[in-house]
C-alpha positions, 0 to 999 in steps of 0.5 A: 492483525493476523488472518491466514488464507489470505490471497494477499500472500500469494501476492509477489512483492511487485504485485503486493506493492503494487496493490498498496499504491492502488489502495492508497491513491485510491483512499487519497483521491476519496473513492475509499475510506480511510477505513482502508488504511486497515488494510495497508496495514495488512499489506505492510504486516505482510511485507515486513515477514518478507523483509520488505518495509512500506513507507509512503508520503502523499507528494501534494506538489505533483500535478493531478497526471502525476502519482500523488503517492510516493513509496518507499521500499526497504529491505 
């Protein structure tokens, strides 16, 4: 998925990865849809022409106080 003048690669990359985890909680905790996971799509297209690589996992033994999502950054 292409898009040019996209805001998002203005991003820096802690900002970029910290965008994808909003996102994520977000659609795991069902105030998005998973429609959404177009655009972590998006994010990841984005990282990877950095030389960044997203990999997440929901972590379904933490506790609510705890983050739910665990991301994997790889260069």
């Amino acid at each position: 998925m292409e898009r040019n003048n996209s805001p998002y690669e203005n991003f820096s990359d802690k900002e970029l990865v910290e965008y994808y985890l909003f996102i994520l909680t977000n659609i795991f905790s069902g105030k998005l849809s998973y429609v959404m996971f177009l655009e972590t799509d998006y994010l990841e297209d984005i990282a990877t022409k950095r030389g960044l690589y997203f990999t997440y996992k929901e972590n379904i033994w933490l506790s609510s106080k705890n983050h739910p999502i665990l991301i994997t950054v790889s260069k």
